[in-house]
C-alpha positions as CSV (number, residue, x, y, z in Angstrom):
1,X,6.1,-17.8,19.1
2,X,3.2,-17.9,17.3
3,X,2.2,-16.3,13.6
4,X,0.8,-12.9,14.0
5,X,-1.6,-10.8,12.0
6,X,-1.4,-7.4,11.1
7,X,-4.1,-5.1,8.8
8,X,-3.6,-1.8,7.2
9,X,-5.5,1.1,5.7
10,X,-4.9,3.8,3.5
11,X,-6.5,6.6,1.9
12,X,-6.0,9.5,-0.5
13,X,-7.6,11.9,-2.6
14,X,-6.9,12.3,-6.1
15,X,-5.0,15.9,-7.1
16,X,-5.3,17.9,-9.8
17,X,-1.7,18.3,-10.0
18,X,-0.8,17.1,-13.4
19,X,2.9,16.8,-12.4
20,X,1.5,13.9,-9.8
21,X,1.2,10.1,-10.9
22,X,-1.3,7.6,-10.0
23,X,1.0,4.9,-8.5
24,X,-0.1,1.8,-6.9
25,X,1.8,-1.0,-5.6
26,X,4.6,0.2,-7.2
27,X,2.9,0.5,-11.0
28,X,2.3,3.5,-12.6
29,X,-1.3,3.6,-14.0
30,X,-3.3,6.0,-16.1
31,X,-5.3,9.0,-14.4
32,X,-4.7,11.7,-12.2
33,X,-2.4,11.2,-9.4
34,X,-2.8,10.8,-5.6
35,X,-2.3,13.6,-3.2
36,X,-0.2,13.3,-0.4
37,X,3.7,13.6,0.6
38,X,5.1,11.2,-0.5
39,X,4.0,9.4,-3.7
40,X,0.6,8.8,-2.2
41,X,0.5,5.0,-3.1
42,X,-1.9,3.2,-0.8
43,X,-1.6,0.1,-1.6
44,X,2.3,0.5,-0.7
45,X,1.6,2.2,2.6
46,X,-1.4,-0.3,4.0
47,X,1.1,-3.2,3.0
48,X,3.4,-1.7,5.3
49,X,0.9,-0.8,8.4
50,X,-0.4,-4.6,7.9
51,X,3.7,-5.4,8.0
52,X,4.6,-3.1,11.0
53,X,0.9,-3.8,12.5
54,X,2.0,-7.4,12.5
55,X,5.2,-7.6,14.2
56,X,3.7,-5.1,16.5
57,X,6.4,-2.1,15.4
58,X,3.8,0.6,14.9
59,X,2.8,2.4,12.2
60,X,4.2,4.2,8.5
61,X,3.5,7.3,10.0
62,X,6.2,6.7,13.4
63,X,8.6,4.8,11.1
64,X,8.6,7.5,7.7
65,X,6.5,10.5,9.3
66,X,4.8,13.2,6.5
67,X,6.4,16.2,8.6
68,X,10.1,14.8,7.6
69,X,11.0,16.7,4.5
70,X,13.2,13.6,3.8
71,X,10.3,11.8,2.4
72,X,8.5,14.4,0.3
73,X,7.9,12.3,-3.0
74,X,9.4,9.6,-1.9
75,X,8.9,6.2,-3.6
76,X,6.5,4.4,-1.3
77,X,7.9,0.9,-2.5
78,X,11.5,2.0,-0.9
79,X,9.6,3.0,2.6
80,X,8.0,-0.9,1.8
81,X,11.2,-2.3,1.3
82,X,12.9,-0.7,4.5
83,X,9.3,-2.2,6.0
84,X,10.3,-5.5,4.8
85,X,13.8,-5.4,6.1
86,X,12.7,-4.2,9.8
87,X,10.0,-7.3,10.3
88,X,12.1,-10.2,8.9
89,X,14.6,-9.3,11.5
90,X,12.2,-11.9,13.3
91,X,9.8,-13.3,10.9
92,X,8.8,-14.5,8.1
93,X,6.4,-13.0,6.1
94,X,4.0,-15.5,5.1
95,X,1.6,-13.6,3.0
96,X,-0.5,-10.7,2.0
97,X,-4.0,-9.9,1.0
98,X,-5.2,-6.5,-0.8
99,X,-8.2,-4.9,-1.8
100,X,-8.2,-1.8,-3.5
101,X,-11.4,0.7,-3.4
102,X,-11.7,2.9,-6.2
103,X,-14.2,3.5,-9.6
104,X,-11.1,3.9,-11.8
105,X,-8.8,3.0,-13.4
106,X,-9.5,-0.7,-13.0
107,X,-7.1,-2.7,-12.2
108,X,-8.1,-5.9,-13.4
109,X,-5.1,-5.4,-16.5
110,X,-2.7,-4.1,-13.5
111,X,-3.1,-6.5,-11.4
112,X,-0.3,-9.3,-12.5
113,X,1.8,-6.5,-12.9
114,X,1.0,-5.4,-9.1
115,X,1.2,-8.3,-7.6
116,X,4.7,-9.1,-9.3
117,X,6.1,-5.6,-7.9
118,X,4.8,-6.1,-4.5
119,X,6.0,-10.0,-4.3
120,X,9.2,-9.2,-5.6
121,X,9.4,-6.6,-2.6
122,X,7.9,-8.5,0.0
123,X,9.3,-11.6,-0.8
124,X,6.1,-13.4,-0.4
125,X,2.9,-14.3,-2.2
126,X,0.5,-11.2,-2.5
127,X,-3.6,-11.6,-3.7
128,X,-4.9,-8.6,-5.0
129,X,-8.4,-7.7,-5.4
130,X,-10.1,-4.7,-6.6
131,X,-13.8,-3.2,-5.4
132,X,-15.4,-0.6,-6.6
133,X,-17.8,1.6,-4.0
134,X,-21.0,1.5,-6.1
135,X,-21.4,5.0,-6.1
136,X,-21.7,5.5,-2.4
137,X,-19.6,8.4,-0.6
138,X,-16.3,9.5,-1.6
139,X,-14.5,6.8,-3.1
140,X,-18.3,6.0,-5.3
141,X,-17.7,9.8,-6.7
142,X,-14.1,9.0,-7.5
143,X,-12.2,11.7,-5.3
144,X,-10.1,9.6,-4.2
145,X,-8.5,5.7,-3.7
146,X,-8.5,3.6,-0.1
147,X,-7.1,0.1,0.8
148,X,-6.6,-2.4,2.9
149,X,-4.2,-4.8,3.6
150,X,-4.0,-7.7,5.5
151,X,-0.2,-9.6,6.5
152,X,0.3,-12.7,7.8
153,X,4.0,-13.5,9.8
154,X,6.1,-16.4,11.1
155,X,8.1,-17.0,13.5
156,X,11.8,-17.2,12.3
């Protein structure tokens, strides 16, 4: 066997929900919270498509699907950590590389913080970067917060 790659992508809007929290990778962070149905944190959920996408065992939405009331609100870290379980059946995860879109909050005083949570649930070493959209479309007139994810895994 040879080491695979995997990417992921996710995406949502902010809410105006004030019971919601911003949650990413795991951290709670100040600002208006994600919509979505379960705790809307992208970075969680395109960790786990790069994951899944990787050892080629489809997607977050097959594995933990929105229209399953079990996972309204659910912590996105837990559907990670099931993630986690399900490819080291046969691999290893070597690493993972994010890069979060969004105007604010930043994350460069997150970031330790996010990349400790993540690494201590994926069990390998996780880069994190944050980009901002310069203004342009959506993500430039803060309505929402995308990312993408990029796994690598090993043969066990």
């Amino acid at each position: 066997m040879t080491p695979r790659v995997g990417q992921g992508f996710d995406v949502h809007p902010f809410t105006d929900d004030p019971d919601r929290r911003l949650v990413l990778g795991g951290v709670v962070l100040p600002g208006p919270g994600l919509a979505g149905h379960s705790d809307a944190d992208v970075v969680a959920h395109a960790v786990a498509d790069a994951l899944l996408g990787a050892a080629g065992l489809g997607d977050i939405g097959t594995h933990f699907p929105d229209t399953d009331p079990a996972y309204a609100g659910v912590d996105s870290m837990e559907l990670l950590a099931r993630v986690v379980l399900s490819v080291t059946a046969s691999h290893h995860i070597g690493n993972v590389d994010i890069t979060v879109i969004l105007e604010a909050p930043k994350l460069a005083p997150h970031r330790a913080d996010i990349q400790r949570r993540l690494e201590d649930v994926v069990g390998a070493p996780v880069s994190l970067k944050a980009k901002r959209a310069e203004s342009l479309g959506a993500l430039g007139r803060r309505e929402g917060v995308a990312c993408l994810a990029v796994a690598l895994l090993e043969p066990r």
